[in-house]
C-alpha positions in Angstrom: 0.0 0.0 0.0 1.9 3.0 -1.1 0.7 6.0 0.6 -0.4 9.3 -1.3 2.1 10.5 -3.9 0.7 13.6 -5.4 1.3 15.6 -1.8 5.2 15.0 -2.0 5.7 15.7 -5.7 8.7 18.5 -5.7 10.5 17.9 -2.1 13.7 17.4 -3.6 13.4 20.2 -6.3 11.4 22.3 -4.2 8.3 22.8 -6.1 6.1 21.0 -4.0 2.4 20.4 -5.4 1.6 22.3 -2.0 4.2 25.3 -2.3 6.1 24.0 1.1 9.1 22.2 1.9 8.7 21.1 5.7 9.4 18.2 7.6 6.4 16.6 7.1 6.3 16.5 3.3 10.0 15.8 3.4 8.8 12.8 5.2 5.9 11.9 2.8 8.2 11.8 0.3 10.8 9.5 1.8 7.4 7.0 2.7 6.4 7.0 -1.0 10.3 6.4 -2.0 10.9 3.5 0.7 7.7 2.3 -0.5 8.3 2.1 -4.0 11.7 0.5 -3.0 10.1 -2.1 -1.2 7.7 -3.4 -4.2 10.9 -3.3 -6.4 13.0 -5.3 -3.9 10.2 -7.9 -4.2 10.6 -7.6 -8.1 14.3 -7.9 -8.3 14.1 -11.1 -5.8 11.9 -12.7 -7.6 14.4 -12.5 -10.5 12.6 -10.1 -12.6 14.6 -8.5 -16.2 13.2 -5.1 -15.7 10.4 -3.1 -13.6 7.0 -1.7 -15.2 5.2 1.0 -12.8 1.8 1.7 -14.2 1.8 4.5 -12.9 2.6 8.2 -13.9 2.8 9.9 -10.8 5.5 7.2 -9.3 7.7 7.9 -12.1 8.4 11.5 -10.2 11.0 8.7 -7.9 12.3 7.2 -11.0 15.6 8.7 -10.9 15.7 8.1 -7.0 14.3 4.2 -7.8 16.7 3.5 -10.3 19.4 4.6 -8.3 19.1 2.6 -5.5 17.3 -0.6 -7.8 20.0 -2.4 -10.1 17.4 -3.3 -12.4 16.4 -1.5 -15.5 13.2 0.2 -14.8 11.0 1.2 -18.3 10.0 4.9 -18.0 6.6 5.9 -18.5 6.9 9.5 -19.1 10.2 8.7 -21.7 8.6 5.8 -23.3 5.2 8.3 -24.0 7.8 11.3 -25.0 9.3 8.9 -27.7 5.9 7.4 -28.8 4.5 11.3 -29.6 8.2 11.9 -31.3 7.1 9.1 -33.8 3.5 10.0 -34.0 3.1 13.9 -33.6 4.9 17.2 -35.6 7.4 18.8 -33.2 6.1 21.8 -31.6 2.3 20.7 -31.5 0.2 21.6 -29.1 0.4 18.5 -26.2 -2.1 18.2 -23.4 0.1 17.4 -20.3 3.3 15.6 -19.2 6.5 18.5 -19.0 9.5 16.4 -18.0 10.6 15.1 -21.5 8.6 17.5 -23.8 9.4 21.1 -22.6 11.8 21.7 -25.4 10.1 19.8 -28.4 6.0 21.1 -27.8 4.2 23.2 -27.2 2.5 21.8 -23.7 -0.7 22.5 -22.3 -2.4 22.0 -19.2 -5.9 22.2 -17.8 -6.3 25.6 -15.8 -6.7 25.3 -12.4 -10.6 25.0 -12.3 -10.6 22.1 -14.7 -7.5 20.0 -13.1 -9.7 20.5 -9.7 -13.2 20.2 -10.6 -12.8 17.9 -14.0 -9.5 15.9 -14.2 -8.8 15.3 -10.4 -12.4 14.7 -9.7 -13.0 12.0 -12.6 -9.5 10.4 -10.6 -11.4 10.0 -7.5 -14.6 8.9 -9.6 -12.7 6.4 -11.2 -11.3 5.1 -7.7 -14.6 4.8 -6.4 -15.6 2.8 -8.7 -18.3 5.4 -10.6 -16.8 5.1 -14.1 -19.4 6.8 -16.1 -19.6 9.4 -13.8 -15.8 9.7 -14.4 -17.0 9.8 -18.4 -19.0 12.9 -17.9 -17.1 14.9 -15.6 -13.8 14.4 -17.6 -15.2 16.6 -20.6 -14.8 20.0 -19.5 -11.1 19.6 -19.1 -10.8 17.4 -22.4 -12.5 20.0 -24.2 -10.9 22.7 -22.9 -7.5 21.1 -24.2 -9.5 21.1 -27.7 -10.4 24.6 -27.5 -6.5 25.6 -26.9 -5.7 23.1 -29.9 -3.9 20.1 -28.9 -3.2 17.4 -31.4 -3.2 15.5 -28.9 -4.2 14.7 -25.2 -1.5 12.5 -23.0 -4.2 10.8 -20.2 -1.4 11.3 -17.4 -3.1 9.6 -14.7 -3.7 5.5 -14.6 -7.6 6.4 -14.1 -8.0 9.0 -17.0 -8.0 6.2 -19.4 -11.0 4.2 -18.0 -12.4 7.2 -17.5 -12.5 8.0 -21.4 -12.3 4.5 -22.6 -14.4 2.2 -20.2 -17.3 1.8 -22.2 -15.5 2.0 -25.9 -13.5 -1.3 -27.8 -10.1 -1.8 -27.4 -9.8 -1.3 -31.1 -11.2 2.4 -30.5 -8.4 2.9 -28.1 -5.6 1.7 -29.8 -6.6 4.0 -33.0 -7.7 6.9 -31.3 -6.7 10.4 -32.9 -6.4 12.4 -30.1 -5.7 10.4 -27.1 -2.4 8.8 -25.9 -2.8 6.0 -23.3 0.3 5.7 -21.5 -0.7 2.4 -20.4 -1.0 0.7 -23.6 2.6 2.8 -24.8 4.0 1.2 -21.3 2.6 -2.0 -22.0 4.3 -1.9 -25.6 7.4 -0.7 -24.1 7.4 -3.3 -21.6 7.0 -6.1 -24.3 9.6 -5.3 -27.2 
């Protein structure tokens, strides 16, 4: 059970999700590190090649996981960075992600009402299990995204795709024009 991760973004690089460096999120941050340690110690015991984390939000410890983890760990945010290098003109307009694409697009992100009231509530919908919910309230923020003209739309949280794809084929999601599911791009990462 790894606890909250979002709180303890930016510790190290002092841009903390909540604008303070104090013990206590110092702390939350070394929980979610020893944590993630722990589930990759279990990996590398039980003689795995390399480490998947499906999920985005853990891959802000990747540099601190891989150091401490002998075993190659695929990274989700990279592995998405070089799938929209393939698939997208440089400088488009990308919803999301920042780590790997600052120089090479033009990012965009939901304003602070729609991250809050549309993206991080659809999360929470997703987690409780109220999936078309989810559906509905992700739209504002998706087409917000539209409106400032992305090409495409990164889904940077593990719920965001159910949220958006739950109901649709798995053919629909693979071919999908304006979505990039860094699940499935993990998953194809992960298998080549």
């Amino acid at each position: 059970n790894i606890p909250g991760r979002p709180e303890s973004i930016g510790v190290h690089t002092k841009k903390l999700t909540n604008k303070s460096i104090d013990k206590k999120s110092k702390k939350k941050y070394q929980l979610v590190l020893n944590s993630l340690l722990s589930g990759c110690r279990v990996l590398k015991k039980s003689k795995c090649k390399f480490i998947v984390i499906p999920c985005n939000t853990a891959h802000y410890w990747y540099d601190d996981l891989q150091k401490r983890i002998k075993l190659p760990i695929i990274n989700m945010p990279k592995e998405v960075f070089n799938h929209t290098k393939k698939h997208c003109k440089e400088k488009s307009p990308i919803g999301l992600y920042n780590k790997f694409f600052d120089k090479k697009f033009n990012l965009i992100f939901p304003n602070i009402k729609h991250q809050k009231s549309s993206v991080n509530k659809a999360i929470k919908l997703v987690k409780m299990g109220n999936v078309k919910l989810a559906n509905k309230v992700i739209k504002p923020a998706i087409n917000f995204l539209i409106k400032k003209r992305c090409k495409k739309i990164i889904l940077g949280c593990t719920e965001l795709p159910i949220a958006i794809f739950a109901f649709k084929s798995f053919k629909t999601i693979k071919t999908s024009k304006l979505f990039l599911d860094p699940n499935l791009i993990l998953a194809s990462a992960a298998m080549k």
